[in-house]
C-alpha positions as CSV (number, residue, x, y, z in Angstrom):
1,X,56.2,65.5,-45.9
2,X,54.1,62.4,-46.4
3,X,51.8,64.4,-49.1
4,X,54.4,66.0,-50.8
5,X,55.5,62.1,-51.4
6,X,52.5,61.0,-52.6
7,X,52.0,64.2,-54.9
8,X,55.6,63.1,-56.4
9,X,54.3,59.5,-56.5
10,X,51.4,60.6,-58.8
11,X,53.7,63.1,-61.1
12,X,56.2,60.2,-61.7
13,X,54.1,57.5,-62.5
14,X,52.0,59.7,-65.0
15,X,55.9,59.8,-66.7
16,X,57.2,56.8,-65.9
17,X,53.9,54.1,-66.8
18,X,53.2,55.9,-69.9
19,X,56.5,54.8,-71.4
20,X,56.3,51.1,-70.1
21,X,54.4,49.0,-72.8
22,X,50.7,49.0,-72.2
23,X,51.0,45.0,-71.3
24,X,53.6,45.5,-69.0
25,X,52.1,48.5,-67.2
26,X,48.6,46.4,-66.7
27,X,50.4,43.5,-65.4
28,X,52.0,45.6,-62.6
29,X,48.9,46.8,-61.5
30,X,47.3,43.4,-61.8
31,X,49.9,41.9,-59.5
32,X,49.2,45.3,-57.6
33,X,46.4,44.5,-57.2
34,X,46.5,40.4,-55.8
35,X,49.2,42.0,-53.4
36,X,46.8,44.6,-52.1
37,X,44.2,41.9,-51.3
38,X,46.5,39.6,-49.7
39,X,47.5,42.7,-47.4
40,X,44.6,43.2,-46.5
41,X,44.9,46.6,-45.2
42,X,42.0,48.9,-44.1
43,X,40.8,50.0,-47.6
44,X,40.6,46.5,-48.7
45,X,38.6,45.6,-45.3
46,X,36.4,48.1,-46.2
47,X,36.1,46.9,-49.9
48,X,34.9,44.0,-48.2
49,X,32.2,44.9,-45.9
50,X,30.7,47.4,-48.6
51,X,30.4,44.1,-51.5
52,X,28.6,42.0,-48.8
53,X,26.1,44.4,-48.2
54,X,25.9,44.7,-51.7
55,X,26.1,40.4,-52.1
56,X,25.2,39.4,-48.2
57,X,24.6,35.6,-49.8
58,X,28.5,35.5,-51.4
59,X,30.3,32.6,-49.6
60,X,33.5,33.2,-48.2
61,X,35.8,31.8,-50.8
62,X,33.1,33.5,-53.7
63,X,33.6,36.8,-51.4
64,X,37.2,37.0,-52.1
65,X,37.2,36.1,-55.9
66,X,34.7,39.3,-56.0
67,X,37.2,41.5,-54.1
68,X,40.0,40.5,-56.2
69,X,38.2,41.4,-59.2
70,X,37.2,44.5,-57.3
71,X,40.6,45.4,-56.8
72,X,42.3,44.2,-60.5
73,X,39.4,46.8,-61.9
74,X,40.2,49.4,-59.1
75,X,43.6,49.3,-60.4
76,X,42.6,49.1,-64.3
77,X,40.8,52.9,-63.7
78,X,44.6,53.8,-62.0
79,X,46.4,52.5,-65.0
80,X,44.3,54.0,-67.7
81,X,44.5,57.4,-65.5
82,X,48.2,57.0,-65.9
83,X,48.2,56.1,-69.6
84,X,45.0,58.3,-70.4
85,X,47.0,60.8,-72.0
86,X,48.8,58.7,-74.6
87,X,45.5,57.5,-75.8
88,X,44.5,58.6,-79.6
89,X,41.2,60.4,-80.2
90,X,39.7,57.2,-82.2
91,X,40.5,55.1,-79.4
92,X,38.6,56.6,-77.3
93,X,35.9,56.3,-79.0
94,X,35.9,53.5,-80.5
95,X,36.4,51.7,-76.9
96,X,33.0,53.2,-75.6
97,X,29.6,52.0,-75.8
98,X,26.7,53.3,-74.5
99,X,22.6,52.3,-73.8
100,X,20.2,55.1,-74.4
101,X,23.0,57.6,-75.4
102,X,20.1,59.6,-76.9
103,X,18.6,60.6,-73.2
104,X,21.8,63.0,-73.0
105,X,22.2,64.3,-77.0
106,X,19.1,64.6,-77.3
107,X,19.1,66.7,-74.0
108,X,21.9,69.0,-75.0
109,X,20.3,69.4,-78.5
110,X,16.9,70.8,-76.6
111,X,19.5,73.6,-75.0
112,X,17.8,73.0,-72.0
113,X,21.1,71.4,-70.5
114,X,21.8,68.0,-69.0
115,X,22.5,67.4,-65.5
116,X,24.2,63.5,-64.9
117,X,25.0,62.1,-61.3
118,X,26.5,58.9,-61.2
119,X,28.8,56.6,-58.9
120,X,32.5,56.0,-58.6
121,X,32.2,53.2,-60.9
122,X,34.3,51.8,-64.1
123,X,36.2,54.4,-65.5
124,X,34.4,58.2,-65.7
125,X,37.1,59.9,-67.1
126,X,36.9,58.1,-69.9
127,X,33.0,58.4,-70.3
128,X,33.9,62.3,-70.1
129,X,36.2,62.2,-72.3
130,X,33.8,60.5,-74.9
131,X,31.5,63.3,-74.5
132,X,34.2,66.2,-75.0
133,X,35.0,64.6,-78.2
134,X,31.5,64.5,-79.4
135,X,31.8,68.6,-79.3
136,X,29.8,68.6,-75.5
137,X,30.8,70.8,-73.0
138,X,31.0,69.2,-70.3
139,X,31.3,70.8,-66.5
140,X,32.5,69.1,-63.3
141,X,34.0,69.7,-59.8
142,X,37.0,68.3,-58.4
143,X,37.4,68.2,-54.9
144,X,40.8,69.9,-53.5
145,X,43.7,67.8,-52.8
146,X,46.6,68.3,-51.0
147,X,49.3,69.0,-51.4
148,X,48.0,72.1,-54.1
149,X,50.3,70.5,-56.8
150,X,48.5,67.2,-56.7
151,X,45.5,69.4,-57.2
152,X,46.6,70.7,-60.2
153,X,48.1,67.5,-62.3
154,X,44.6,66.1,-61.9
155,X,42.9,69.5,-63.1
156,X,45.3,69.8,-66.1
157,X,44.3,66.0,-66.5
158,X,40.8,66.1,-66.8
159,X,41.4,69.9,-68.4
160,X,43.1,68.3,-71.1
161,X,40.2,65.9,-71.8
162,X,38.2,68.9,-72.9
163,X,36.2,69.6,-69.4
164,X,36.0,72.9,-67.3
165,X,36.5,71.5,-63.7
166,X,35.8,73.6,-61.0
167,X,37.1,73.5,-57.4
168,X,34.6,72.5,-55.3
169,X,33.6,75.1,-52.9
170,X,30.6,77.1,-51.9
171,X,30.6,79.0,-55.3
172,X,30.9,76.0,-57.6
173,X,27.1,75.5,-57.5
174,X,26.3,78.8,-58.9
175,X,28.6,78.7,-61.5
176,X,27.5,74.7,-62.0
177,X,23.7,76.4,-62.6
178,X,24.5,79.1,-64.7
179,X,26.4,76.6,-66.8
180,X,23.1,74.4,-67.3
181,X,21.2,77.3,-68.2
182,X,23.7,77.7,-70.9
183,X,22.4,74.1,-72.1
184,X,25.8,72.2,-71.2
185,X,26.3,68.8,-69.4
186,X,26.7,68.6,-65.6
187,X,28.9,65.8,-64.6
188,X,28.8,65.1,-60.9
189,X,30.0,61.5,-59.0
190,X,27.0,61.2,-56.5
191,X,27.0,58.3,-54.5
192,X,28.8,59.5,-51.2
193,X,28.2,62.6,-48.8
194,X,28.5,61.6,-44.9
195,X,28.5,65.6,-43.8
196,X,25.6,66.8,-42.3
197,X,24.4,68.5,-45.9
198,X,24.0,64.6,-47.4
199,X,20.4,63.2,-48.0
200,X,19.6,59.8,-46.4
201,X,18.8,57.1,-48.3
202,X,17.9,53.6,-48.6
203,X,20.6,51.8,-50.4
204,X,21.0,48.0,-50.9
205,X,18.2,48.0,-47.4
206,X,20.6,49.8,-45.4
207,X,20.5,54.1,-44.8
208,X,23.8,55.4,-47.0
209,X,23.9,59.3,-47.6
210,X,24.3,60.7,-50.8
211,X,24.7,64.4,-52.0
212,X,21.7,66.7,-52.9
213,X,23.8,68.7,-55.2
214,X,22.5,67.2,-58.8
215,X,18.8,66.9,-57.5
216,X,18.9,70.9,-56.0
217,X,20.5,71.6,-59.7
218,X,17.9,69.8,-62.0
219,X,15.2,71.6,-59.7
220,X,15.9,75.1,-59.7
221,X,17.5,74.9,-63.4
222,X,14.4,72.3,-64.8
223,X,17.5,70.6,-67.0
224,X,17.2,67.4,-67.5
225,X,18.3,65.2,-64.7
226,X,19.8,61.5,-65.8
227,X,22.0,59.1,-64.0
228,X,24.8,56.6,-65.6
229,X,26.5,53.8,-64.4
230,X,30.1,53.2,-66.5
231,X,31.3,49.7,-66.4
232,X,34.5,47.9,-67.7
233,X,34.3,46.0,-71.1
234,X,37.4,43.8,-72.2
235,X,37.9,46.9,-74.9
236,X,36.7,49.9,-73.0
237,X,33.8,51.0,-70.9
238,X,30.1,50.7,-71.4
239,X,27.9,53.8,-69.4
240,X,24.1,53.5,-69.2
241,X,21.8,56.1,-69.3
242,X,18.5,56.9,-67.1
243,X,16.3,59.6,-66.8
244,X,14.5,60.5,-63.6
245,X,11.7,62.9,-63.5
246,X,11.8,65.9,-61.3
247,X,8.2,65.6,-59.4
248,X,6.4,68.6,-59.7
249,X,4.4,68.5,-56.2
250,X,5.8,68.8,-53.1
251,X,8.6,70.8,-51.3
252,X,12.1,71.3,-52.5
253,X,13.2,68.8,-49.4
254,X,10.6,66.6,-50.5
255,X,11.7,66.6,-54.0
256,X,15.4,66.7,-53.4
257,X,14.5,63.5,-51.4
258,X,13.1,62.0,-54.2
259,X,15.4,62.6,-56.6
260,X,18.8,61.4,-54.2
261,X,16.6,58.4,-53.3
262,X,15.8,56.9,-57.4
263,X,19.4,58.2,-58.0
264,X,20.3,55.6,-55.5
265,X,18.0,52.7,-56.9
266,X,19.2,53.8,-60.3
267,X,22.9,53.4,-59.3
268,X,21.9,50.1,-57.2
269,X,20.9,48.8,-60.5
270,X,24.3,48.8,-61.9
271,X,26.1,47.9,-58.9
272,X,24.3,44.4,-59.1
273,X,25.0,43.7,-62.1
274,X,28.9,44.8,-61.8
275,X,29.7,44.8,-58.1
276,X,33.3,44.4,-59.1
277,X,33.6,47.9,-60.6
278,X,32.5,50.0,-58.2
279,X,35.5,51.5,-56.7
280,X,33.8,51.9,-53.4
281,X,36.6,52.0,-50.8
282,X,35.1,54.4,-48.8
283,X,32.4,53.9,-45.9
284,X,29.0,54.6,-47.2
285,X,26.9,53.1,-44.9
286,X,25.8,55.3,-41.8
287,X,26.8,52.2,-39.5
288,X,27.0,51.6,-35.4
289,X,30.5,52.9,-35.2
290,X,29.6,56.0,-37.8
291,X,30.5,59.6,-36.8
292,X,29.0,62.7,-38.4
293,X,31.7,65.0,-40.6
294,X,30.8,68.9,-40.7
């Protein structure tokens, strides 16, 4: 009962907030998004505890100005989901800006294929989008929801952008290599796996696990492996590009290692310098009171 709710939440404001005016829609989810904080429920707790390991020196009252702007860009990325689809091609476009965007044409040009891991952070859709309209295919997984119809508004979503999205099971990664040796882009959010299959790492001095999925990809299909970090602008989104070598001695673990670990330095990077739009509501630490998913 409860997700056949939320799946009818979801459908109705994709209707509903794409016929408010765009400044009324952002100011609901502004206010949203001072309510949330003042509730104070467990997602918000959590929002906490992951900035101050990111910003341990914050003081309290600086601490709570950083999870309010957490939250009012948390629910930006909600209201541009909503919205997303009465957006025109040029803008789009026009609202995205991007450091070293030649790491990734210049990749796809090669035909070698581009592999790109990066953290839930500003808004990705958009940066995808971007790319589809820039004639890249781009290829990404989405994890199943339920109920099944929730599933599939955000795969015609992100289907309408121009991507292939696959469901995330055990046959995704073959069809994810055989798409990089095709010479497309690999899209994959990559800062949180707390199952037994995630790689540990040390992130912001404390051991977080993150997935081995881009890092076993860009070694066994030698495309080129880059991170991004996508951050909020007042008009748009800015991503930023990094490549990462794949070592060349060493063991697959010992790579795959490797790779997770500057992944996770590369995507510390950006977090410093925009803590507030990481969308990290999630645990991600492996702390005292941590228990291990299959």
């Amino acid at each position: 009962m409860k997700d056949s709710f939320v799946a009818w939440a979801y459908i109705v404001a994709w209707k509903l907030l794409r016929a408010l005016p765009e400044r009324v829609a952002y100011t609901l989810f502004n206010k949203g998004a001072i309510w949330l904080v003042k509730r104070n429920g467990k997602s918000v707790q959590r929002f906490r505890k992951n900035l101050s390991c990111v910003n341990p020196h914050l003081s309290e009252s600086e601490m709570h100005t950083l999870v309010e702007k957490g939250m009012a860009s948390y629910m930006r990325y909600w209201c541009d989901t909503f919205r997303f689809p009465n957006w025109s091609k040029e803008r789009v476009i026009s609202t995205v800006t991007v450091t070293r965007e030649e790491l990734l044409l210049n990749g796809i040009k090669s035909g070698r294929g581009v592999i790109v891991a990066l953290p839930h952070a500003g808004n990705w859709d958009h940066a995808g989008a971007y790319f589809c309209l820039k004639g890249i295919h781009l290829v990404t997984v989405a994890e199943r929801l339920k109920p099944e119809r929730l599933f599939n508004e955000f795969l015609r979503y992100r289907q309408a952008m121009g991507m292939e999205v696959l469901a995330l099971d055990s046959r995704s990664i073959v069809t994810l290599a055989q798409r990089l040796r095709e010479g497309h882009l690999v899209a994959l959010v990559a800062d949180r796996d707390l199952s037994k299959s995630g790689i540990d790492v040390n992130f912001f001095g404390r051991k977080a696990r993150m997935p081995a999925g881009p890092a076993v990809l860009a070694i066994k299909t030698e495309a080129i492996f880059l991170t991004a970090f996508v951050n909020y602008t007042e008009r748009g989104i800015h991503i930023t590009f990094d490549e990462i070598q794949v070592p060349v001695n060493g063991t697959q673990e010992e790579k795959v290692s490797e790779l997770v670990q500057k992944s996770a330095d590369n995507f510390a990077d950006g977090i410093r310098c925009y803590p507030q739009d990481w969308h990290m509501l999630q645990r991600i630490w492996i702390d005292d009171d941590f228990k291990e998913r299959n």
